[in-house]
PQR file with spaces between the fields and no chain letter, atoms N, CA, C, O and H, PARSE charges and radii, in Angstrom:
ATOM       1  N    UNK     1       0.813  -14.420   67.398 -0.4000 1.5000
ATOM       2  CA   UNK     1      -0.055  -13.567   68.208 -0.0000 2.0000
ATOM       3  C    UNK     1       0.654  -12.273   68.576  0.5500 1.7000
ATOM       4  O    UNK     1       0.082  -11.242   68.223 -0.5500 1.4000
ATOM       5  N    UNK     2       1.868  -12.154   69.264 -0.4000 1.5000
ATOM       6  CA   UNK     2       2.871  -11.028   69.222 -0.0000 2.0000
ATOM       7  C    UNK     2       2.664  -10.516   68.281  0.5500 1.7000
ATOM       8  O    UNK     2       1.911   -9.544   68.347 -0.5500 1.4000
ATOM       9  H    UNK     2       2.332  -12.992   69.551  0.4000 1.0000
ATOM      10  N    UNK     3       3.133  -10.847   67.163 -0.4000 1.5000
ATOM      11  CA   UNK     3       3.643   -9.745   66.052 -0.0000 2.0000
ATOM      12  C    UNK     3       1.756   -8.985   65.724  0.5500 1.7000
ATOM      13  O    UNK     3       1.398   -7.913   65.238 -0.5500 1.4000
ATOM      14  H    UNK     3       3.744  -11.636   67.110  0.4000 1.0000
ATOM      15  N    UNK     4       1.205   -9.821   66.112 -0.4000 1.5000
ATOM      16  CA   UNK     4      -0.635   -8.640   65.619 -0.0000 2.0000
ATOM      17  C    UNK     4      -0.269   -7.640   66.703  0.5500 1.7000
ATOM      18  O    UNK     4      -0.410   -6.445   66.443 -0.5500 1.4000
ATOM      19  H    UNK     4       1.495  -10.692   66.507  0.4000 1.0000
ATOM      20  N    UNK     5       0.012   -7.870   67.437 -0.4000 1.5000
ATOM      21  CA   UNK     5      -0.456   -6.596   68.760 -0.0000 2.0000
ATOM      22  C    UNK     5       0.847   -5.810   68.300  0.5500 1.7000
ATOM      23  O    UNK     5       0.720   -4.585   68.299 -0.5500 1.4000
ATOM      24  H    UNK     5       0.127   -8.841   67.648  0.4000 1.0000
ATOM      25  N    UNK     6       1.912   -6.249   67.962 -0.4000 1.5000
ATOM      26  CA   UNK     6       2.864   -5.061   67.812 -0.0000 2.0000
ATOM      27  C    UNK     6       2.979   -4.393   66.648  0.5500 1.7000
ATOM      28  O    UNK     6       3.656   -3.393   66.409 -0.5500 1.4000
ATOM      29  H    UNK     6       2.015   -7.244   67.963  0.4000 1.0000
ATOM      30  N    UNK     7       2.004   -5.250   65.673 -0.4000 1.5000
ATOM      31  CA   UNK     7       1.378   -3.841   64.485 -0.0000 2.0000
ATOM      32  C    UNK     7       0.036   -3.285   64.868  0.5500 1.7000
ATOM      33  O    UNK     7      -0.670   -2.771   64.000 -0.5500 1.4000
ATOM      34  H    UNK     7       1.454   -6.062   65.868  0.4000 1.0000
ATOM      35  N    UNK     8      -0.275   -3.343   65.868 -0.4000 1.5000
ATOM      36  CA   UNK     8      -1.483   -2.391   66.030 -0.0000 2.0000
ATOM      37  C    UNK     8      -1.592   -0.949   65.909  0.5500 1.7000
ATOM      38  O    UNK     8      -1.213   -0.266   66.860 -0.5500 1.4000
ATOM      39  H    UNK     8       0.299   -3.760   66.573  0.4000 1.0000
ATOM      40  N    UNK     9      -2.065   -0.385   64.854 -0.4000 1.5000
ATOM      41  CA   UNK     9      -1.719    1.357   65.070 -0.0000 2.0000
ATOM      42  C    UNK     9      -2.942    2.048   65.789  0.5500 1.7000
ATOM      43  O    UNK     9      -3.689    1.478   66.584 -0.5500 1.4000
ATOM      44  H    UNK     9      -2.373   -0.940   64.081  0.4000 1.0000
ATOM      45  N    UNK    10      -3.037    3.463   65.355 -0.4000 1.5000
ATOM      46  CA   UNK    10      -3.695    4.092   66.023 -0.0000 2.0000
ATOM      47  C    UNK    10      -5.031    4.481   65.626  0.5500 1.7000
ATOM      48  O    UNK    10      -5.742    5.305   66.201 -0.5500 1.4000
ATOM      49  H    UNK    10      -2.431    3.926   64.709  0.4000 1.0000
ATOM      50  N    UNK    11      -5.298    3.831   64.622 -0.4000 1.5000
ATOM      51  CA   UNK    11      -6.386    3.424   63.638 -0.0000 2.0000
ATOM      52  C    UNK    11      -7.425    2.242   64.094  0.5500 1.7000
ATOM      53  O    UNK    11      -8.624    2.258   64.374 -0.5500 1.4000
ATOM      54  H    UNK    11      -4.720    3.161   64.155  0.4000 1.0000
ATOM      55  N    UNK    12      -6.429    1.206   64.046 -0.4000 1.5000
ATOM      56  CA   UNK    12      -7.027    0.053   65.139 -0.0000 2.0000
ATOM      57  C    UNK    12      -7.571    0.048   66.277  0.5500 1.7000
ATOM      58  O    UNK    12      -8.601   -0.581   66.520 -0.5500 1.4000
ATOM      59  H    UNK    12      -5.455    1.193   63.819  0.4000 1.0000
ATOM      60  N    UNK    13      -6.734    0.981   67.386 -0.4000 1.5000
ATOM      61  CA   UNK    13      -7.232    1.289   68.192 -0.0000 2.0000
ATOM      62  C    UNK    13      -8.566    1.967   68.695  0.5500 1.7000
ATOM      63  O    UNK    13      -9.327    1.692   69.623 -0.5500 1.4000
ATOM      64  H    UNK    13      -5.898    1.492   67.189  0.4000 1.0000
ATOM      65  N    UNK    14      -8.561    2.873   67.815 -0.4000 1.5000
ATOM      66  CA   UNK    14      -9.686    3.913   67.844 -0.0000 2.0000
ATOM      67  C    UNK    14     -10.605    2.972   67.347  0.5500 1.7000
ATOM      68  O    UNK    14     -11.543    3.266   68.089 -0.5500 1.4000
ATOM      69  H    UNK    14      -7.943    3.096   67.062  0.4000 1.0000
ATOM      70  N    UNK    15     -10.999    2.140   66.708 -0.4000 1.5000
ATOM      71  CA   UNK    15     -11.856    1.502   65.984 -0.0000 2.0000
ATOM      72  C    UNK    15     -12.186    0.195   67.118  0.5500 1.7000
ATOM      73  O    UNK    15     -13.316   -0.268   67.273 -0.5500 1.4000
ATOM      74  H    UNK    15     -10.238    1.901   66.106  0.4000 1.0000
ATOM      75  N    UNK    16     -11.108   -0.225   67.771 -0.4000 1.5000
ATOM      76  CA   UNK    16     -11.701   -1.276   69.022 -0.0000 2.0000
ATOM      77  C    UNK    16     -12.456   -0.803   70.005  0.5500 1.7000
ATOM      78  O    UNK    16     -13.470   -1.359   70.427 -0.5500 1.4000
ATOM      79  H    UNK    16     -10.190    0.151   67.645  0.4000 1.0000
ATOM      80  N    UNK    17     -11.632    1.047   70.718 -0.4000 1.5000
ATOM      81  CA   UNK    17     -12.386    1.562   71.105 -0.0000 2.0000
ATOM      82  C    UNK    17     -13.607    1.919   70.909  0.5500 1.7000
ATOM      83  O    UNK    17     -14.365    2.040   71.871 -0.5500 1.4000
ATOM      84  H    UNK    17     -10.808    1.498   70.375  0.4000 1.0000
ATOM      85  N    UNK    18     -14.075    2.184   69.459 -0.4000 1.5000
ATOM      86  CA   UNK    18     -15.545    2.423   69.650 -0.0000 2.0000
ATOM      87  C    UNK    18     -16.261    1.413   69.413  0.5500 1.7000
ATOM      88  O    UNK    18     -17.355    1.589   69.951 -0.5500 1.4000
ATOM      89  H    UNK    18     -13.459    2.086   68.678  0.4000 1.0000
ATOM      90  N    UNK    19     -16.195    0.111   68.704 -0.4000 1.5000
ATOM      91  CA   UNK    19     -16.363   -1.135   69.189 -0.0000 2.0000
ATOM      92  C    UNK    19     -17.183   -1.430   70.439  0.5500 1.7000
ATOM      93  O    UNK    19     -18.403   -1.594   70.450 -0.5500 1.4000
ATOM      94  H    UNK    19     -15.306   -0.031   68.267  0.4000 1.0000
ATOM      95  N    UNK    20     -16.321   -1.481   71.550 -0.4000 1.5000
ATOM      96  CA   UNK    20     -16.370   -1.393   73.011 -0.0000 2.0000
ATOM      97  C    UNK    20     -17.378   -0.545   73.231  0.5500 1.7000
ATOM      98  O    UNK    20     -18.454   -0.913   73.702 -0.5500 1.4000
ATOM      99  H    UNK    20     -15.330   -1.348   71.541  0.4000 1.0000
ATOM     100  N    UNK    21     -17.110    0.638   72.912 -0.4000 1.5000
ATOM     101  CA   UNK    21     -18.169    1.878   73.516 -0.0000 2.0000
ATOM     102  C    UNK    21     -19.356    1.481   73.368  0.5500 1.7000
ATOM     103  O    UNK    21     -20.311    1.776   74.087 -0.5500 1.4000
ATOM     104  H    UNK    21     -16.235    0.937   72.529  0.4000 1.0000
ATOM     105  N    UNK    22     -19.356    0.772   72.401 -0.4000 1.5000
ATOM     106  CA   UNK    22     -21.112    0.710   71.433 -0.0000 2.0000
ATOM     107  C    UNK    22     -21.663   -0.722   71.972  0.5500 1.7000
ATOM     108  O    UNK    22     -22.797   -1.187   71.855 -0.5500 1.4000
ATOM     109  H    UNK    22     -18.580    0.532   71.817  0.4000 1.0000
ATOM     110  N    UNK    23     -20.559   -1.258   72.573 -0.4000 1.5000
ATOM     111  CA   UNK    23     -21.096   -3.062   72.960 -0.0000 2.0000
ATOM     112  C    UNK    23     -21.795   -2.631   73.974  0.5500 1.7000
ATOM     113  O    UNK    23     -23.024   -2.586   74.031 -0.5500 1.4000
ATOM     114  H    UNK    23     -19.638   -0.880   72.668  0.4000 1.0000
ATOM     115  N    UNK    24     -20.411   -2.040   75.461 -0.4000 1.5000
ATOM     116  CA   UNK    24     -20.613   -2.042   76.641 -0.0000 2.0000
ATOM     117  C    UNK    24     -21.099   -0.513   77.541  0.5500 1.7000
ATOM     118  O    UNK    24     -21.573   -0.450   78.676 -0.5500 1.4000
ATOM     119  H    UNK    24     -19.413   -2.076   75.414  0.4000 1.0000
ATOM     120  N    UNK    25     -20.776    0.676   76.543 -0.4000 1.5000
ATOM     121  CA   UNK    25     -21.291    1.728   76.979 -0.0000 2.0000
ATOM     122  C    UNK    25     -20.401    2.509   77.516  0.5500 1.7000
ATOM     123  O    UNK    25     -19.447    1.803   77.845 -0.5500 1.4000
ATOM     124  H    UNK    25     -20.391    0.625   75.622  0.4000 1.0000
ATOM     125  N    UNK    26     -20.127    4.133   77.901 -0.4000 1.5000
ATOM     126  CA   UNK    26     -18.833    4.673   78.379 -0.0000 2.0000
ATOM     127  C    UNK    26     -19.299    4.472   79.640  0.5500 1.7000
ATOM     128  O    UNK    26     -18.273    3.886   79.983 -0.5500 1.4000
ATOM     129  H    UNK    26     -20.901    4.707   77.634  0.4000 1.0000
ATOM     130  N    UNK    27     -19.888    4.454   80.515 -0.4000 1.5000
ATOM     131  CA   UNK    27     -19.994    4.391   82.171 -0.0000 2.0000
ATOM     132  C    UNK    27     -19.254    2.784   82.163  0.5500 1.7000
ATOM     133  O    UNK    27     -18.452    2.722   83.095 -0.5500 1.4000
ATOM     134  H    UNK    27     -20.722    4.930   80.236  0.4000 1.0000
ATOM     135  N    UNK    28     -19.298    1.811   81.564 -0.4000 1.5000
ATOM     136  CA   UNK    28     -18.774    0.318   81.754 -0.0000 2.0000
ATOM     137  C    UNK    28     -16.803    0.263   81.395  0.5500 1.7000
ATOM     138  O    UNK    28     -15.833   -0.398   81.764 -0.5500 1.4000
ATOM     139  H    UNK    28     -19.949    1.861   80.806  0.4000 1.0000
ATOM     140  N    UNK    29     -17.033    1.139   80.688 -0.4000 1.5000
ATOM     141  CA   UNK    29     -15.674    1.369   80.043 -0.0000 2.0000
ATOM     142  C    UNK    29     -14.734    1.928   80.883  0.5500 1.7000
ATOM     143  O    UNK    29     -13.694    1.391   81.264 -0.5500 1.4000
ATOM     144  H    UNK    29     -17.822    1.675   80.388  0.4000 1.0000
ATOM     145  N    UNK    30     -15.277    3.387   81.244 -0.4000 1.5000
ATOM     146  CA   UNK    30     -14.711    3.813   82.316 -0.0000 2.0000
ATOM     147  C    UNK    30     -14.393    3.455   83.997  0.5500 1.7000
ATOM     148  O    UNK    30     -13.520    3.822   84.784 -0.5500 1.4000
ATOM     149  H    UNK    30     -16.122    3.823   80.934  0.4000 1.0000
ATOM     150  N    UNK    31     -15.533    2.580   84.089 -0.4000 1.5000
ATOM     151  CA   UNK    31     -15.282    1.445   85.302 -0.0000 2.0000
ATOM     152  C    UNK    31     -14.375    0.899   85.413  0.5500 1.7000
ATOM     153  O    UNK    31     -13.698    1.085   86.423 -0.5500 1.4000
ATOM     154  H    UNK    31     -16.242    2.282   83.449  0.4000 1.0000
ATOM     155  N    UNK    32     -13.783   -0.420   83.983 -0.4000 1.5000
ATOM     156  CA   UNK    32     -13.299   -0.942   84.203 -0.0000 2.0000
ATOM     157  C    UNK    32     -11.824   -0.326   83.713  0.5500 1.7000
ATOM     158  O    UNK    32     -10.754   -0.835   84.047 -0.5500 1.4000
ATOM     159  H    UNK    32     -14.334   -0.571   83.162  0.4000 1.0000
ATOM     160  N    UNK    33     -11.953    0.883   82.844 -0.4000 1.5000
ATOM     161  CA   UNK    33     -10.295    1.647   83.317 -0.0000 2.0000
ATOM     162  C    UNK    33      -9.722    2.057   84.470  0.5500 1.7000
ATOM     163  O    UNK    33      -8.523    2.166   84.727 -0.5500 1.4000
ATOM     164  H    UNK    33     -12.823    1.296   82.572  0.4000 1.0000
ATOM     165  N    UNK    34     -10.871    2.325   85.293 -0.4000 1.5000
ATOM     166  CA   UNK    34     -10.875    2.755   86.560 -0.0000 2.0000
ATOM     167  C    UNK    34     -10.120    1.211   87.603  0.5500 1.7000
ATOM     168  O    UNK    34      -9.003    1.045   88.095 -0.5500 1.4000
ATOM     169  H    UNK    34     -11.845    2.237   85.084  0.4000 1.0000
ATOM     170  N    UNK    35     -11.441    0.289   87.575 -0.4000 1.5000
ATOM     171  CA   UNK    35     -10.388   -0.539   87.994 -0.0000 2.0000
ATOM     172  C    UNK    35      -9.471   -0.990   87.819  0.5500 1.7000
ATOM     173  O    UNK    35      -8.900   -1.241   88.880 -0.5500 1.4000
ATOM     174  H    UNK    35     -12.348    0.424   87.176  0.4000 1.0000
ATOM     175  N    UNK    36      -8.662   -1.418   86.531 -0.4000 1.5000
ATOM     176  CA   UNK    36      -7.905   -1.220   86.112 -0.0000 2.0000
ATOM     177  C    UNK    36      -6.518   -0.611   86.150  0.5500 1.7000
ATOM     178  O    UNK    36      -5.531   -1.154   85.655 -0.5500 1.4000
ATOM     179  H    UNK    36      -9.126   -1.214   85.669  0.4000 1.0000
ATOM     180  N    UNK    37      -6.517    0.579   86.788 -0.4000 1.5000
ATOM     181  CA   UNK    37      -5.483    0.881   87.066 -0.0000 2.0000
ATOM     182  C    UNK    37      -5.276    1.019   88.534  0.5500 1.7000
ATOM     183  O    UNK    37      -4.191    1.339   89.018 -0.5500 1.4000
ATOM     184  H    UNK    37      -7.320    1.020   87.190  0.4000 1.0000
ATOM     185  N    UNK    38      -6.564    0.718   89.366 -0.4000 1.5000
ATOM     186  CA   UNK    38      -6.297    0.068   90.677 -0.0000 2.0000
ATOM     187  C    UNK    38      -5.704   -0.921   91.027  0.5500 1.7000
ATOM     188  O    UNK    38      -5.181   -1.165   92.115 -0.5500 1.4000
ATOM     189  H    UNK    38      -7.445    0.458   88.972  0.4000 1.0000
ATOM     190  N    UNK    39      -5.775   -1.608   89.987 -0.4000 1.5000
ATOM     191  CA   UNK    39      -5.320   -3.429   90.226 -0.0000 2.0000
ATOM     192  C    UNK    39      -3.792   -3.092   90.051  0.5500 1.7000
ATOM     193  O    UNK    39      -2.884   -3.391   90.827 -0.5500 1.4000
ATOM     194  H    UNK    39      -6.199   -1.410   89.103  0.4000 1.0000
ATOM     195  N    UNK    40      -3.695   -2.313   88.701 -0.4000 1.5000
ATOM     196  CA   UNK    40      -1.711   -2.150   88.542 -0.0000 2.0000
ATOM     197  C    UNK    40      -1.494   -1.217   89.528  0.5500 1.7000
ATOM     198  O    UNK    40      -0.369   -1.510   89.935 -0.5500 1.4000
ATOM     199  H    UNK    40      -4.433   -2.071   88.070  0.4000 1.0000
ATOM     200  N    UNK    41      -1.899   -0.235   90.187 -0.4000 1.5000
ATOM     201  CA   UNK    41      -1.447    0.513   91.615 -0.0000 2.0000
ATOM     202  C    UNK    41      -1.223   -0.682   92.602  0.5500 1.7000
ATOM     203  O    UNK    41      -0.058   -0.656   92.999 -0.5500 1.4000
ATOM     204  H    UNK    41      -2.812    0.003   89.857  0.4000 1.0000
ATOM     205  N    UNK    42      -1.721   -1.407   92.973 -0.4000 1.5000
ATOM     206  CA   UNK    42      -2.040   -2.349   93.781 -0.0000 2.0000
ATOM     207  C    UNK    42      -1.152   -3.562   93.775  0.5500 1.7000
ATOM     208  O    UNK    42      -0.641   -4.186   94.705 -0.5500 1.4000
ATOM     209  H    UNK    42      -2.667   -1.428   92.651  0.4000 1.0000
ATOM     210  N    UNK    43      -1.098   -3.769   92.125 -0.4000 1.5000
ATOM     211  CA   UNK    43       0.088   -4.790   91.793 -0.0000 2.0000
ATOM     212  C    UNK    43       1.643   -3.915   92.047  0.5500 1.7000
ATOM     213  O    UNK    43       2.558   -4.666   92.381 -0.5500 1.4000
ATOM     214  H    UNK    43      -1.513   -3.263   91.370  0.4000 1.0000
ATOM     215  N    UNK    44       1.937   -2.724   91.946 -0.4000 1.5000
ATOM     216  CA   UNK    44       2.714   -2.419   91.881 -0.0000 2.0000
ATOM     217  C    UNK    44       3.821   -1.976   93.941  0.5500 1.7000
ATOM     218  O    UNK    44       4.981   -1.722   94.264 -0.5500 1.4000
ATOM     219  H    UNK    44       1.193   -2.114   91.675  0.4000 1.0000
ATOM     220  N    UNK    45       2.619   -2.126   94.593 -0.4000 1.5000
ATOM     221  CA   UNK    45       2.516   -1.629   96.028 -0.0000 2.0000
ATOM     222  C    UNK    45       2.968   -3.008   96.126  0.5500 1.7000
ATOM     223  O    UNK    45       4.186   -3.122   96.265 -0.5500 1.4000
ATOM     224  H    UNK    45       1.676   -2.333   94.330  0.4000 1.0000
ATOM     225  N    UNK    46       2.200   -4.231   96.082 -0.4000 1.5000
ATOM     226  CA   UNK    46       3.039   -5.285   96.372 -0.0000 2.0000
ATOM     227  C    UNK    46       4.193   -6.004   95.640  0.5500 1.7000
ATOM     228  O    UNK    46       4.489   -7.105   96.106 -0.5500 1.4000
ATOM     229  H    UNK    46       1.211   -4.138   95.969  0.4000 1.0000
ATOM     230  N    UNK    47       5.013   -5.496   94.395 -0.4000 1.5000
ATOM     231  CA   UNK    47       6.479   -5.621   94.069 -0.0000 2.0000
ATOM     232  C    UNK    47       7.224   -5.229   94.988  0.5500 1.7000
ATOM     233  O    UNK    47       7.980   -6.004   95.573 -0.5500 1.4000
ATOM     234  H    UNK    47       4.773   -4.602   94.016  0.4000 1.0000
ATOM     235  N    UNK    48       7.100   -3.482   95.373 -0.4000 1.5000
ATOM     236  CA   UNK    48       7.791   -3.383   96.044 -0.0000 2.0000
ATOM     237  C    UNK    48       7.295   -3.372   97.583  0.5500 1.7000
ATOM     238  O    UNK    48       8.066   -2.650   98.215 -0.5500 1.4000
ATOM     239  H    UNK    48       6.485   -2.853   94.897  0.4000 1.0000
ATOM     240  N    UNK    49       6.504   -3.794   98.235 -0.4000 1.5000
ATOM     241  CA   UNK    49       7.015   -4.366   99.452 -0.0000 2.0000
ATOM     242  C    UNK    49       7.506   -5.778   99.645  0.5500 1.7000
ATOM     243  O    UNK    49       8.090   -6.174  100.654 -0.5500 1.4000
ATOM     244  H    UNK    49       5.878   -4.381   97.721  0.4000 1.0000
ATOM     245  N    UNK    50       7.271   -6.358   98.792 -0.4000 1.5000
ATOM     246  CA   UNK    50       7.952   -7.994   98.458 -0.0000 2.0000
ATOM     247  C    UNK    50       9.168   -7.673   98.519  0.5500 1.7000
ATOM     248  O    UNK    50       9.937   -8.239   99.296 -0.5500 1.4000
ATOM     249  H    UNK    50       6.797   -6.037   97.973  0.4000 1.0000
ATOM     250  N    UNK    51       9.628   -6.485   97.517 -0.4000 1.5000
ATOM     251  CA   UNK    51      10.885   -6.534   97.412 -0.0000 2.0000
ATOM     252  C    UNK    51      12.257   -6.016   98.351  0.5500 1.7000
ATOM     253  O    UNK    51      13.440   -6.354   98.380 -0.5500 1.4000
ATOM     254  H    UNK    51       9.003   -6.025   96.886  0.4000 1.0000
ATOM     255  N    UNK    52      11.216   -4.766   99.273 -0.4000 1.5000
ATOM     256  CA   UNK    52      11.663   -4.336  100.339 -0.0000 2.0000
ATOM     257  C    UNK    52      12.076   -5.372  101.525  0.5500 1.7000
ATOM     258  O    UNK    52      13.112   -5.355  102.191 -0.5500 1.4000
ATOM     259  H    UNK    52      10.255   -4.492   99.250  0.4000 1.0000
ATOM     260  N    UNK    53      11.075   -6.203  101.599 -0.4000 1.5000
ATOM     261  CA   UNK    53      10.855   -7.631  102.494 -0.0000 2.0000
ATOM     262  C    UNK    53      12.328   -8.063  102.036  0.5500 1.7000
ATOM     263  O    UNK    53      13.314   -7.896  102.754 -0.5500 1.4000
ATOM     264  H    UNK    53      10.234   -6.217  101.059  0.4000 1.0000
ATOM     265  N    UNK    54      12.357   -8.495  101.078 -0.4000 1.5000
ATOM     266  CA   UNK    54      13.626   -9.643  101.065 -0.0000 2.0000
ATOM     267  C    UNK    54      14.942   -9.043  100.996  0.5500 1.7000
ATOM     268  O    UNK    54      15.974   -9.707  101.086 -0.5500 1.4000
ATOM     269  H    UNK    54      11.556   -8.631  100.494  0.4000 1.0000
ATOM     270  N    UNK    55      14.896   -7.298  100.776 -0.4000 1.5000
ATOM     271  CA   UNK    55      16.491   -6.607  101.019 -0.0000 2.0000
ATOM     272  C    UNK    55      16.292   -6.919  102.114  0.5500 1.7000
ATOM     273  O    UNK    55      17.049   -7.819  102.479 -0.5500 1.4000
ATOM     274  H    UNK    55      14.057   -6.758  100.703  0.4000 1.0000
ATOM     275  N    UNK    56      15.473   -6.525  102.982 -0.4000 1.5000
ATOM     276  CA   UNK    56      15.581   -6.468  104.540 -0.0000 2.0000
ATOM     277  C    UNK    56      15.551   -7.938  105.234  0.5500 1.7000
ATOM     278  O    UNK    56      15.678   -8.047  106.453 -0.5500 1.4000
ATOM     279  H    UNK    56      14.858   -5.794  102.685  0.4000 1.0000
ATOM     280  N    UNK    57      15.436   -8.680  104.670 -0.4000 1.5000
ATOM     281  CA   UNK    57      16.344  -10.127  104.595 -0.0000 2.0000
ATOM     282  C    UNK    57      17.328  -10.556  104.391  0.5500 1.7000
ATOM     283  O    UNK    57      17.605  -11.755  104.384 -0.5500 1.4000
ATOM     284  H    UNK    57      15.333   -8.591  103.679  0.4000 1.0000
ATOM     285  N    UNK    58      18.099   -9.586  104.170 -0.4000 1.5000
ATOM     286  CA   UNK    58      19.490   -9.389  103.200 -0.0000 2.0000
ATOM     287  C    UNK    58      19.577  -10.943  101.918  0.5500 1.7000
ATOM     288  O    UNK    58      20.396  -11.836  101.700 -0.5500 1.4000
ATOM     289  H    UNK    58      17.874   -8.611  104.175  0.4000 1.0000
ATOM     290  N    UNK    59      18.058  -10.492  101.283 -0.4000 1.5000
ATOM     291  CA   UNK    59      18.581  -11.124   99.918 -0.0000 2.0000
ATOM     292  C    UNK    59      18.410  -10.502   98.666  0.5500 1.7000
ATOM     293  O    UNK    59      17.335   -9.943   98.452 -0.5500 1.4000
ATOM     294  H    UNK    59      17.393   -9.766  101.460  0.4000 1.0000
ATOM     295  N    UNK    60      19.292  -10.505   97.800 -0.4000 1.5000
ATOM     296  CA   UNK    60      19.280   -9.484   96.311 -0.0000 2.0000
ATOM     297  C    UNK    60      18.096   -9.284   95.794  0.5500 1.7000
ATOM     298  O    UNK    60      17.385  -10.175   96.258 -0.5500 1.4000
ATOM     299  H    UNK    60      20.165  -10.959   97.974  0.4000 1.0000
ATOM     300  N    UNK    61      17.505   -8.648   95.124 -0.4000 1.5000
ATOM     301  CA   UNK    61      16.280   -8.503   94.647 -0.0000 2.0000
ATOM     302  C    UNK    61      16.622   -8.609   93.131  0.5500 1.7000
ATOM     303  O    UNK    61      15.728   -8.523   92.289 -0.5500 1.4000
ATOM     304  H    UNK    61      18.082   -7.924   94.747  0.4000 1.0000
């Protein structure tokens, strides 16, 4: 399964993308890029206060 996604070029891509476009539509697409990178903002806000938390615990991160 690895090795498919790490030959994926830029050919593939474009071709899943419009795939997608044509299933779900660009307003659906763009939603869920949108959320999407809320969730990794969001995931990323709680690494580091987790991680802030436990220096300030004095334990290694």
């Amino acid at each position: 399964m690895m090795n498919f996604i790490k030959n994926i070029g830029p050919t593939e891509i474009a071709i899943i993308a419009l795939i997608l476009v044509i299933f779900f539509g660009g307003k659906a697409i763009s939603r869920l890029a949108r959320t999407s990178g809320e969730t990794v903002k969001e995931l990323k806000n709680v690494k580091k206060e987790f991680t802030k938390a436990m220096e300030d615990d004095g334990h290694k991160a």
